[in-house]
N, C-alpha and C positions, 0 to 999 in steps of 0.2 A: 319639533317632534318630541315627545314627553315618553323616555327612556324604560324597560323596564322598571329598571332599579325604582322611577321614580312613581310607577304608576303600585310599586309592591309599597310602598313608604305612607302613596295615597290611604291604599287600600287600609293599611293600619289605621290610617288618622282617620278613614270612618269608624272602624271600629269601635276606636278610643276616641271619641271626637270632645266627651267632657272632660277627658284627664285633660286631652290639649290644652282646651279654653283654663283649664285651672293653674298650667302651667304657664300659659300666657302671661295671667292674670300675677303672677308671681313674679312672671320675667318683668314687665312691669315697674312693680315696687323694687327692684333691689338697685343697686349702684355699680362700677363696674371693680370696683376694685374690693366687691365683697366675691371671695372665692366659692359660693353659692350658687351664683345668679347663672350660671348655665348648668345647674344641677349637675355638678363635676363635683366629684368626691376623691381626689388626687388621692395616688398610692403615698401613703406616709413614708417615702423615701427619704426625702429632705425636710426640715421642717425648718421651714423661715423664720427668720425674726421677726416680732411683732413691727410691722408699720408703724410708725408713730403719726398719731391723729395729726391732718394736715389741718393749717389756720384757714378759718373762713373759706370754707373749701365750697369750691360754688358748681351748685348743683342743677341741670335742665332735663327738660323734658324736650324729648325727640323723637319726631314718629314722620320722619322724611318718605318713606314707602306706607303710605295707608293702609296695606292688609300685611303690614307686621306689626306685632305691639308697640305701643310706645314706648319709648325707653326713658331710662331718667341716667342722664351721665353727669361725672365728673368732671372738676379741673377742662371744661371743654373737648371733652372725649379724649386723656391722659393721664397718665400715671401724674400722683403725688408727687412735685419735684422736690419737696423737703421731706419725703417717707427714707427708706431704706436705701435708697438711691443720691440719696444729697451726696456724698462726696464724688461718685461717678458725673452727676449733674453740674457741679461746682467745677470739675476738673477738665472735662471735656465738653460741654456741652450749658455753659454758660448764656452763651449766644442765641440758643434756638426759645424760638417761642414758645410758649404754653400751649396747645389746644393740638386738635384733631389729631392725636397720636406725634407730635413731632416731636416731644422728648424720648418717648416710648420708642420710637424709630433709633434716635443717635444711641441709647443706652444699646439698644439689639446690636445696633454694629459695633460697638465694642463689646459686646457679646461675643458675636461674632469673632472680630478682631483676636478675640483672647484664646478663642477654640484653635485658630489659625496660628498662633504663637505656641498654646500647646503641642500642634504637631509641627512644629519648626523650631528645633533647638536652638537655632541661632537668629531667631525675630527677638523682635523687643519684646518682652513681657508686658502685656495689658491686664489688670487688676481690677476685676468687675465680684464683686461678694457674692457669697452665695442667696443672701437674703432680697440684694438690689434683683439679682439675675430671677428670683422667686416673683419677687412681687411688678415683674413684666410677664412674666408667665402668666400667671395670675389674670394681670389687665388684658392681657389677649385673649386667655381663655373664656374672660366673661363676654367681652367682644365679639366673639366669636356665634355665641349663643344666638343673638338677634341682631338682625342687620340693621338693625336705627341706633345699637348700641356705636357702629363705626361708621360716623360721619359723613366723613371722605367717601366710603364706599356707598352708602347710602345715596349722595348724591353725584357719585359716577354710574353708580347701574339703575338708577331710578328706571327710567324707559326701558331698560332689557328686562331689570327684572319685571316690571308691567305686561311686556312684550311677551315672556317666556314661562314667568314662573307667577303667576296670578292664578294659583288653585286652591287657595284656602277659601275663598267663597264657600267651597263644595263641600271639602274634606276636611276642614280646620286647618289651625296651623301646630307646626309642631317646632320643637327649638332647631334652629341653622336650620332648617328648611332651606328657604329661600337663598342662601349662601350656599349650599350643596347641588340647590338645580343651577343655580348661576356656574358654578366651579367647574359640571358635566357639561356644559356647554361652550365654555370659553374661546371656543372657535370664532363664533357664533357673535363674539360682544365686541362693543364700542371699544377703539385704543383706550380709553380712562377707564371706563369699567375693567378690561380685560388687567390693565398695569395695579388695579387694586385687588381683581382674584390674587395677581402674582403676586401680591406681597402678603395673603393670605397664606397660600397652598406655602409660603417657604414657614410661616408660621406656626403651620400644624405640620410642616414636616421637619423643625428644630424642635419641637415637643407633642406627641402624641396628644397630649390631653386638649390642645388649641382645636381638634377634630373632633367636635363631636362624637360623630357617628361611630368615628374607630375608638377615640374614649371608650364609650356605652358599651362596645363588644371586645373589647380589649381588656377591660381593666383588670377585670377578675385574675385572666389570663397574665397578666404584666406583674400582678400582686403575687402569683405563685411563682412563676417562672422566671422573673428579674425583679426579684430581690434584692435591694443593695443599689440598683442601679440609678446612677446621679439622670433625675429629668436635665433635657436640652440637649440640644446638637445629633440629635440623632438618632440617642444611644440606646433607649429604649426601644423604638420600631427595629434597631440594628438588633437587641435580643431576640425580640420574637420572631424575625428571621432566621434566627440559629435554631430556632427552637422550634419551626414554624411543624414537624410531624405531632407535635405535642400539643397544634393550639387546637381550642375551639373550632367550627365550620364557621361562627359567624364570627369569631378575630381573625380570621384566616380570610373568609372573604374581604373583609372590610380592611386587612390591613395589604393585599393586593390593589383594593382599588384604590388604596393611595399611590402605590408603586406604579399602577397604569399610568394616573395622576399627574404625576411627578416624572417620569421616565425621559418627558422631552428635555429638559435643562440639568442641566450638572448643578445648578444652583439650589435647586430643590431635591438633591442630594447630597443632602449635609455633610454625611461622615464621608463622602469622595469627594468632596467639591473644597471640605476643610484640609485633608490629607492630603490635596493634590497638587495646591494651591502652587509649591512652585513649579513641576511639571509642566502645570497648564501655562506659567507665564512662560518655561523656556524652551517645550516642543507647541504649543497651541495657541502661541500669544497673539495668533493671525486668527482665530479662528472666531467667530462671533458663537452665543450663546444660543441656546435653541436648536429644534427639530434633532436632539442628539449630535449634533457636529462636535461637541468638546468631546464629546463622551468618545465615538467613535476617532477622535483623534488620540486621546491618550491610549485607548486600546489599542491602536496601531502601532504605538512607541513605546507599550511596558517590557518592550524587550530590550531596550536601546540602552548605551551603556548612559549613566546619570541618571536612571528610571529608579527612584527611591522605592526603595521594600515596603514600607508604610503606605504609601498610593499604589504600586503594582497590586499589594494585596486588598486594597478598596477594590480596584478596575475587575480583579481576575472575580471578586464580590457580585459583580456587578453583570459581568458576564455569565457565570452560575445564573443569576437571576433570571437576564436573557433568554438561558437555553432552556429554560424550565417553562417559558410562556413568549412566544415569536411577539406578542403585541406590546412586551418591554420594548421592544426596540422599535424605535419608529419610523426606520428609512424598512428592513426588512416588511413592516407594519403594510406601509404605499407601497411601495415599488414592487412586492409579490402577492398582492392581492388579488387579483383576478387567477393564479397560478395557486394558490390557496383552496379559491374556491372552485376551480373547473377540476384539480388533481385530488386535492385531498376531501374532498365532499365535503369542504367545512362550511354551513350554512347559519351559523349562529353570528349575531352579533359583535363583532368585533369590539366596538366600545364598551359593550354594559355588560360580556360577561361574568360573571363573579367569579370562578375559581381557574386555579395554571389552568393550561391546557400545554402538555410537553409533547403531544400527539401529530402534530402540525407540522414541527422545525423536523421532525424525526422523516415522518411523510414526504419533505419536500426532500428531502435527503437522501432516500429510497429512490424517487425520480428525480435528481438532480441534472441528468443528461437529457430529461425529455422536457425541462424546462426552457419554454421561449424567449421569455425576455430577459438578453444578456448580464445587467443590471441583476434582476433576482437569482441566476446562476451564480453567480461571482457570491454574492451573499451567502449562498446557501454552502457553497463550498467553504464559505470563509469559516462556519458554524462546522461544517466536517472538518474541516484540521482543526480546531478549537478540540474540539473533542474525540480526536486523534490523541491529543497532546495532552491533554489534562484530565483523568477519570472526573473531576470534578464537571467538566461541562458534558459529559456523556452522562446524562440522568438515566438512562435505560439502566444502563452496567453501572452506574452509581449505585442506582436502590437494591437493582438485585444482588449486589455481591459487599454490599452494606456489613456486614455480618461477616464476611471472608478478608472483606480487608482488616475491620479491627482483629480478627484472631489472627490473620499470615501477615499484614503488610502494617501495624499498627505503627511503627517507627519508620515507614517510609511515606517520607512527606513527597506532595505529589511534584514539585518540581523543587532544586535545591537552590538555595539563594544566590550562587555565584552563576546558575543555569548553565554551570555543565552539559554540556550536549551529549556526552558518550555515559551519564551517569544521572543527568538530571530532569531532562523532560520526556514523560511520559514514564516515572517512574513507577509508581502506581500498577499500572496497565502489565509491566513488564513485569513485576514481583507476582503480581494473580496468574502469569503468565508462565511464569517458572514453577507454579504450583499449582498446576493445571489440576494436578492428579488429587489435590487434596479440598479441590471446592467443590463448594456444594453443588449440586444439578442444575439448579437455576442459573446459580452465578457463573458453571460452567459454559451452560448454553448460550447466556447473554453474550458472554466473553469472546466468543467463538463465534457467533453472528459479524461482531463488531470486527474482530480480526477480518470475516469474509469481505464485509463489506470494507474495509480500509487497504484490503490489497492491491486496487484497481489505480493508485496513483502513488505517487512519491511523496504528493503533498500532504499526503495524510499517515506518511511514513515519517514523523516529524522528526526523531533522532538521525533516520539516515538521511535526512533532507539536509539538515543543519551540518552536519557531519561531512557533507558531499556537493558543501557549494561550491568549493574549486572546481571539481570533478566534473561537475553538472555547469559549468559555464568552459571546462577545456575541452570536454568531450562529446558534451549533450545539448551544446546549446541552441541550434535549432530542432531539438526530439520534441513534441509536444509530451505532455507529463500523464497526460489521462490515459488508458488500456493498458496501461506499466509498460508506458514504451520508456519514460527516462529510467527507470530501475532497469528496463532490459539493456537499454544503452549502458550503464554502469556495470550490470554485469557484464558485458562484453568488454571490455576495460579494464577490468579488475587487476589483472597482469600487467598491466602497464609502469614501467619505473618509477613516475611519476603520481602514482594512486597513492593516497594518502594509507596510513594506518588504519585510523578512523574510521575512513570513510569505508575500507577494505572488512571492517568487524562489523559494520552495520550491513554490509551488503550481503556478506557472508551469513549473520544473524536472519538475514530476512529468506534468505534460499535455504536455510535450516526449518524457520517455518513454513514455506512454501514446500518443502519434500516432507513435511509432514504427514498431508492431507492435501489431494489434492485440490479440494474447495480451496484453500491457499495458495494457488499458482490462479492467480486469473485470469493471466491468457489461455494457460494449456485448459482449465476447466469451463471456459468460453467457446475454446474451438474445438473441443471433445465431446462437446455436451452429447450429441448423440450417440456417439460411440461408446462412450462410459453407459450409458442404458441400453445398448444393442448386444458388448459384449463384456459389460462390467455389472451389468445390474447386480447380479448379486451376492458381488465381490464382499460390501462392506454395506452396512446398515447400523453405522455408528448413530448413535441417536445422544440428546442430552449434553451435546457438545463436549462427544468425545469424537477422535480422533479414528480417520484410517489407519495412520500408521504409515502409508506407502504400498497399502494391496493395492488400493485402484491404479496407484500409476505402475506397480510393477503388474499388473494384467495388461496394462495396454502396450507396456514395452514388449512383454513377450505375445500379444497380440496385433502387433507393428504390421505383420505383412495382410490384415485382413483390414485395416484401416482405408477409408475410401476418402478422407476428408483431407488435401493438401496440407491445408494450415494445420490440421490436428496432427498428420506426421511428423511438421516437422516443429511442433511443439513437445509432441513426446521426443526428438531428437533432442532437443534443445535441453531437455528434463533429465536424458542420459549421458549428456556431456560436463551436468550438474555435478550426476554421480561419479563419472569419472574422475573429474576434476580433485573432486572434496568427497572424500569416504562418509563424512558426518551425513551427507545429502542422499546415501541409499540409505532408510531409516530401517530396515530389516538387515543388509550386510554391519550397519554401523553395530546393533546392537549385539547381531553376531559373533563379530570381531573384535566387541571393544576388549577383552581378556588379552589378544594377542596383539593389538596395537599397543597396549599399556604394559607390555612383555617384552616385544620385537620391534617397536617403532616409535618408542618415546623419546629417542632425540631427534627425533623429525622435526626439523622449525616449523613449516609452514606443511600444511594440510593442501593446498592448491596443486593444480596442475600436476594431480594423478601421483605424487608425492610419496604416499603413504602407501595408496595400491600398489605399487612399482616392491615400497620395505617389505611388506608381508607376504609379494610374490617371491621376493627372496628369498623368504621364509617357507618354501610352499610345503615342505615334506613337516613341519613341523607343527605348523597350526591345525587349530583345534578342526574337528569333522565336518563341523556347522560353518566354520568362514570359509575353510577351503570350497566348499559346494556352494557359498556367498562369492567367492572372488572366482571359484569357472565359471558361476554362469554369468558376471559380469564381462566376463574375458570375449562367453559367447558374443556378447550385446556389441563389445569393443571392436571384434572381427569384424562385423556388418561392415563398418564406413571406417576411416581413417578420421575423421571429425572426432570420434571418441577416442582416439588415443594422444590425447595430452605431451605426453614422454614425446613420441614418436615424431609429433609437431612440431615440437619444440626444435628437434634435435635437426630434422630434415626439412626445414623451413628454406632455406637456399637450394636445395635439390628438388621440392615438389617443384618451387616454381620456375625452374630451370628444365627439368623433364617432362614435368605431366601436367604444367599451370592451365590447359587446355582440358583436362581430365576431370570429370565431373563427379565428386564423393558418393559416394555408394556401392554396396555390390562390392564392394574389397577391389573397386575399379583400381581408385590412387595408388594402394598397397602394392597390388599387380603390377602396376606401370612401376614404380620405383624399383620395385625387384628384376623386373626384365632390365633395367639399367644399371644392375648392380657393376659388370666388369667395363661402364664407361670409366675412362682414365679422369674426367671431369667429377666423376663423385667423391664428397667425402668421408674418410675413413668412419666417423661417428657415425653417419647415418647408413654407411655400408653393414658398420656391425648390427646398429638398432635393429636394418631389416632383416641381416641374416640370424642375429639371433629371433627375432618375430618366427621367423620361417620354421626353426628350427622346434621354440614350442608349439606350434602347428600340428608337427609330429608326436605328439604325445597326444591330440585329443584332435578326434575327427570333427569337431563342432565347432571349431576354430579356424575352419575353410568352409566361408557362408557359402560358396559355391558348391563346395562339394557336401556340404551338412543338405545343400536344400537338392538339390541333385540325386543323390545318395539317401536322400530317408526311409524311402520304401524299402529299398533294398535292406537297408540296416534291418527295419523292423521285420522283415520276412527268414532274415540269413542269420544276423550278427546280436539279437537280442540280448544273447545272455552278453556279450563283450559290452555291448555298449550298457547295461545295468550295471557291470560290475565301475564305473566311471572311474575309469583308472588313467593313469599317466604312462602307460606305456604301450601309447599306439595301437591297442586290441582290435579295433574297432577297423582298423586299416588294413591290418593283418587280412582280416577275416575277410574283409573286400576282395583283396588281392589273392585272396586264394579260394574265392568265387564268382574270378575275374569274367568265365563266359558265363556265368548265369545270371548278372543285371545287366538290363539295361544299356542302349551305346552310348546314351547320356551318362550313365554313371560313368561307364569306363572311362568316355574323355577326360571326367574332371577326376578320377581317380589317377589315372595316367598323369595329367597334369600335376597332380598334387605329387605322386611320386618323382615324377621330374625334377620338382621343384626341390625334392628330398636330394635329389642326386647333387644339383643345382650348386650347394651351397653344403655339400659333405665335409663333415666333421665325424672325428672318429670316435665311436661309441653313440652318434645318435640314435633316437628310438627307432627311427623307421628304417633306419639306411644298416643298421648293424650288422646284419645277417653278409654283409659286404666288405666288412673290412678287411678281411683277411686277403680276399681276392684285389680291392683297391690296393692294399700294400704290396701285393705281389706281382701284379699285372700294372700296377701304375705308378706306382711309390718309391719303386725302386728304381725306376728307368727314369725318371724326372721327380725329385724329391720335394722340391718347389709346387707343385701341379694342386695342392691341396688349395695353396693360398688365391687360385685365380679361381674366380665362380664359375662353374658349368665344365671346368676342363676335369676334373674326375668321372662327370657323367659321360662324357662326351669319350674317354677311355675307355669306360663299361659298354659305354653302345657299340663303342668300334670291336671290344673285344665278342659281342654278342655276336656282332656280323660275320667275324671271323668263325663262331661257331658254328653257324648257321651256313656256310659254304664247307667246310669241312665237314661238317658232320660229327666234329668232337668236340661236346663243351668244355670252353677255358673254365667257366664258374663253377663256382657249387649249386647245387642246385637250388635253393633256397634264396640265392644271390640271382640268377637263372632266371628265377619266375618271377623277381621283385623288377632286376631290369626288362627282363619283356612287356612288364606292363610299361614303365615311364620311358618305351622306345619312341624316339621323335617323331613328327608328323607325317606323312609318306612326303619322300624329298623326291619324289616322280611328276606329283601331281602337281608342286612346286616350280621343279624346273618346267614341265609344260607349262602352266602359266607364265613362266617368263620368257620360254622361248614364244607363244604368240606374242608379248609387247615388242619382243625384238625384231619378229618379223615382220610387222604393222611394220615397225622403225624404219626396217632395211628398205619394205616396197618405197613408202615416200622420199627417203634419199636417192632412191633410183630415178623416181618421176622428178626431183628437184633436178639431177646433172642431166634428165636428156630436155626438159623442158628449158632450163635458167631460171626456173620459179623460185622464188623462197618459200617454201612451205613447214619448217620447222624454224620456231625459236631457237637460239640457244645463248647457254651462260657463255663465258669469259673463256672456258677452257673446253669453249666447243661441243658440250654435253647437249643433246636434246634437253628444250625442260616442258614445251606448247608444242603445239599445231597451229596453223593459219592455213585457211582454205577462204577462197574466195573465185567467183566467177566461175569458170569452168573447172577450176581446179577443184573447186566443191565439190562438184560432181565425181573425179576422179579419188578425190575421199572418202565419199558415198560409197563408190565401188568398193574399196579399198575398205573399206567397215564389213561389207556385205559378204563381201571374201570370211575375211576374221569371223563373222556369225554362223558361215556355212562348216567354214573352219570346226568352230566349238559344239558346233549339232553335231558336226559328223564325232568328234573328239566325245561328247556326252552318249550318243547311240551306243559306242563301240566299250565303253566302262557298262551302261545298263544293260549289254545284251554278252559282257563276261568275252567278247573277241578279244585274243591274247595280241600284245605288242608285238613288233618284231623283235629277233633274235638279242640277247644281252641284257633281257629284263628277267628278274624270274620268280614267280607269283606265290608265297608259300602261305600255308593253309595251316593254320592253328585250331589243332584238336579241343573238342568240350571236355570241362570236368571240372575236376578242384584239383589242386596243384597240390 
């Protein structure tokens, strides 16, 4: 099949079909060691010493392939071995015969040889001249020109090239023709043919000018642009690589289709294959040459410690190249080809097209999860932390922010030599990162793309990866790494004794970006997706890859209770136990507050586990207007669940799960239950103060009892507006409740009563809510048992008794202000109580009566005799049946006689609390 490229090459030789034959005709007459004869006009970089005329230099004619010219060679197709080369000839190379290139050959490997000494301080030094190393140049570049000029090749590809490349009949012929369609095919050729391309292509890939075609559109190019630079080894095509925004379209094509070329063998990559030389013996020395295997071995091991800085920075070369055209690489090349073309609509040519394409590795990257075949995933991932890791391999955010790195990042190199993990790789990335605020638009936007998309794994979090490989093998190591479950697993560890420093500044780094924006958290902005458009739409419309800030996620936190999606709940949970934790992670409180944390809280070690929040509550009457109204309403968020309180955790970690490990977080459920357990004699003293101080600021802000904030809101907003606007700290807002106590709601009341209870609960003198009481407390309780303060509920429990006391007399012991606050937090009705217990009792009593006249056993019991089951069986079912049916007729008639207001009998006595405001 006859390739673009070569049918555009044709189309010229019709064109020009008499300049060809003219050139033929010249190719011809010349010799091979006249630097002429392939109309190569060498950049005057180096200028050789004169050749000195060899003796009886014997001269043929040779036209082995019939529709190429005939050629007339030297020496039997070889360099002069008395020219310029006699003492390398005389020294090494004594032995080898005259002809078909075989002195030509021994002189290139010590060529060779000498390159590899160069970059190995401690090899032998091999001593080849500048003029010897010219005039092999020279004979290959003439060589090169026309395929009857190189023998050997000549009569290995006879029949392929017959087979494949017999088109000058038509079009003419033009110089290296026939050598360049043979080179595009070498799949395709006979083992002898194919092992004489390969010793061509390493050829023209030790000196540009041995290539024609890249000669012809190079030269111009190499003559302005690498100046100075010594031909051979490489060094040249290595310029115009650096250079390559600057070349020409047609040195740029053509010096890519050498790179495609070349791509498969490390050998045909001069300046990695000379620099690498002992790497590859001491990580690759297993590895055979071909299909990229060396290549991708040493890129596997530039990290590894003995990975010389001279080949790492060939390989990292090399990879650059890679990521800039998917068809460098040639396992990537097969193994995702059909994923290539089904995903990214890519329908062109894979071998013959002429320019990068960086559109493809980017595309497969985009769908990396909906990629099929295992093999091309892994690859394709392996090219995302590549360029995770090094701005150099992310060519998106390379080009665009081109221009921002030399003005902000121009001294920071992309990874440091000793590869630092906490300072070295991904340096680059991280400096554009920290000067978000001063890139351009593009570069912003790119940057901010790249950050989204590198959220979703660890592996492409490559400082905290490195940083967190203890971490992630003690803690993580069956989490799979993709949806940021191993970063979630790390953050949930982060507090652990055993967490590295490191690894704790990289984790913490990355939940500062992640509460940035919440495009940055990839799970919560996964599983919100609709919800952030339902009731966030249009929150934030940062555009040009700027930043939310932290509005969408602070909308969804205080839009928590309208959220329908599980996993989005309890990803926003998850988002506010961030900000608890680490103040830096509310990025509106952070900014808020930083004046009074760099005031009030700077010898705070560690920012973790609510740390800081706890200093500058401390602080509360003194900080500044903006964080106090930052730290209530995170107080509010704190109240919801006991999960958000850090402190509180910590401190009551041996009590939750002793009391309430049954008790499910939410709803100020846990908080509740530890507090009702405050006067068990099994609780400890730190966790008894945590909650009785907790309780105590309660009292100061009605929005700090989720039950009665949510309970209670109409009512505020109908009653208590102006109290609760003025957001103050001295209980206003509860006041104003309790002294319009019958006009909300029996929902409110309960949880208002409750909350007062709970005031009583846990009295201390001078609190906000219970104040109006002390005088009476110390009078009626303080003085007759001075102790009574320190046990919880026994102060309330004296106010209530002295309440009852009033309410039979008919003269109040309180004040009246004291009066109305106990009347609201007066206990449950202990009527309808003790009826409830007296039916269990009497259920109890009938079946002990049926067990002694019968002999049945019909109740279990414990050790000390206590009922704790029922057992019915046979007939005695039956009489348990009965025995239920009683107890139901029982509770109808017991429920009729409460709905229809019939008074109990004598000793009960029903009193009737007048409406109004108190």
């Amino acid at each position: 099949m006859i390739s673009r490229r070569m049918l555009l090459a044709a189309l010229l030789g019709t064109l020009a079909c008499f300049a060809y034959g003219q050139e033929a005709a010249q190719a011809a007459n010349t010799t091979a060691v006249d630097s002429t004869a392939a109309k190569v006009d060498p950049a005057p970089v180096v200028t050789p010493a004169p050749v000195p005329e060899a003796k009886a230099v014997d001269v043929t004619t040779v036209q082995e392939i019939s529709f190429a010219p005939a050629a007339q060679v030297a020496n039997h197709d070889d360099i002069d071995p008395t020219g310029n080369c006699l003492p390398e000839v005389k020294k090494y190379c004594a032995d080898v015969t005259v002809g078909e290139g075989h002195i030509a050959d021994c002189v290139s490997d010590l060529i060779t040889e000498a390159e590899v000494s160069d970059a190995e301080t401690d090899a032998e030094p091999v001593e080849v001249s500048d003029a010897c190393r010219e005039e092999v140049f020279q004979y290959k570049i003439g060589r090169n020109s026309n395929i009857n000029k190189n023998i050997p090749l000549a009569k290995a590809c006879k029949v392929d090239a017959e087979k494949h490349c017999n088109i000058t009949w038509f079009f003419g012929y033009k110089s290296g023709q026939i050598i360049s369609c043979l080179r595009e095919i070498k799949e395709q050729l006979a083992p002898a043919c194919g092992k004489q391309i390969f010793k061509l292509q390493i050829d023209a890939a030790t000196d540009f000018r041995s290539d024609p075609q890249l000669y012809e559109s190079c030269k111009d190019d190499a003559e302005t642009l690498c100046q100075g630079i010594k031909f051979g080894g490489g060094r040249v095509q290595a310029c115009l690589r650096d250079k390559r925004m600057q070349l020409s379209w047609a040195c740029e094509e053509q010096l890519f289709r050498q790179e495609l070329e070349d791509s498969d063998d490390i050998r045909l990559s001069v300046r990695l294959y000379t620099r690498c030389i002992r790497e590859k013996r001491k990580f690759c020395a297993e590895v055979e040459p071909g299909s990229a295997k060396v290549k991708d071995c040493l890129e596997t091991h530039r990290k590894d410690e003995g990975f010389g800085s001279d080949c790492r920075e060939q390989v990292d070369l090399m990879v650059e190249q890679r990521v800039r055209d998917f068809r460098l690489d040639s396992r990537l090349r097969t193994t995702c080809e059909s994923d290539i073309y089904n995903m990214c609509a890519f329908f062109g040519d894979v071998d013959t097209l002429d320019t990068e394409d960086t559109s493809v590795i980017r595309c497969l990257q985009d769908y990396m999860n909906e990629i099929t075949s295992a093999p091309c995933r892994s690859l394709v991932r392996k090219y995302k932390e590549l360029a995770s890791e090094d701005i150099r391999f992310d060519v998106p955010l390379a080009e665009a922010c081109y221009e921002d790195r030399q003005r902000l990042c121009a001294t920071v190199p992309p990874v440091s030599e000793e590869l630092d993990v906490g300072q070295g790789s991904a340096r680059v990335i991280r400096c554009l990162t920290n000067g978000r605020d001063k890139l351009s638009a593009l570069c912003r936007a790119t940057l901010f793309d790249e950050e989204v998309r590198f959220s979703e794994n660890i592996d492409f979090q490559y400082p905290m990866k490195v940083a967190c490989m203890k971490e992630l093998d003690l803690y993580c190591k069956d989490v799979p790494h993709g949806e940021a479950r191993a970063i979630r697993c790390l953050q949930d560890h982060q507090e652990e004794t055993d967490f590295s420093k490191d690894c704790k500044k990289q984790v913490e780094q990355y939940e500062l970006e992640a509460t940035s924006d919440y495009r940055l958290n990839f799970r919560l902005s996964k599983a919100c997706q609709e919800e952030i458009q339902s009731l966030c739409g249009s929150t934030c419309a940062a555009e040009g890859g700027s930043t939310c800030g932290g509005t969408v996620l602070r909308c969804l936190t205080e839009k928590k209770d309208e959220i329908k999606s599980e996993t989005c709940t309890k990803e926003v949970l998850y988002f506010e136990k961030m900000e608890v934790s680490n103040f830096n992670n509310d990025v509106l409180l952070a900014a808020a507050c930083r004046g009074d944390v760099e005031k009030f809280c700077a010898s705070v070690q560690s920012a973790g586990e609510g740390r800081v929040h706890e200093c500058l509550r401390s602080h509360r009457t003194e900080l500044s207007d903006t964080c106090r109204r930052e730290e209530l309403l995170l107080e509010e968020h704190e109240a919801d669940t006991v999960e958000l309180r850090p402190g509180l955790l910590r401190i009551c970690r041996a009590e939750r799960r002793a009391f309430c490990g049954t008790v499910d977080p939410g709803e100020a459920r846990v908080f509740r239950c530890l507090a009702e357990k405050l006067s068990d004699p099994d609780f400890g003293d730190a966790c008894r103060k945590e909650i009785v101080d907790k309780l105590q600021r309660r009292q100061a802000n009605w929005k700090l009892d989720p039950i009665l904030r949510k309970s209670c809101r109409a009512a505020v907003a109908e009653l208590c507006t102006a109290e609760d606007a003025a957001n103050s700290e001295e209980g206003l807002v509860y006041k104003c409740l309790a002294n319009h106590y019958f006009d909300v709601d029996q929902v409110c009341q309960k949880e208002l009563g409750r909350a007062v209870h709970m005031a009583f609960y846990v009295w201390q003198q001078g609190a906000v809510l219970t104040a109006d009481c002390d005088a009476d407390v110390k009078k009626l309780c303080l003085d007759e048992r001075p102790n009574m303060a320190s046990t919880p509920g026994a102060v309330g429990t004296c106010l209530a008794g002295k309440l009852e006391e009033s309410t039979k007399s008919g003269v109040s012991l309180l004040a009246d202000k004291c009066h109305a606050l106990v009347d609201v937090a007066e206990p449950p009705n202990m009527k309808v109580a003790f009826d409830a217990s007296l039916t269990v009792a009497l259920l109890q009593s009938q079946l002990v009566a049926v067990e002694q006249s019968t002999g049945l056993t019909m109740l279990t019991r414990d050790t000390q005799g206590n009922a704790q089951a029922l057992t019915l069986t046979g007939w005695t079912a039956l009489l348990g049946i009965a025995s239920m049916v009683v107890l139901v007729l029982f509770g109808a008639n017991y429920g009729y006689r409460q709905y229809r207001g019939v008074p109990d009998q004598a000793g009960y006595t029903l009193v009737v609390k007048g409406k109004g405001g108190r």
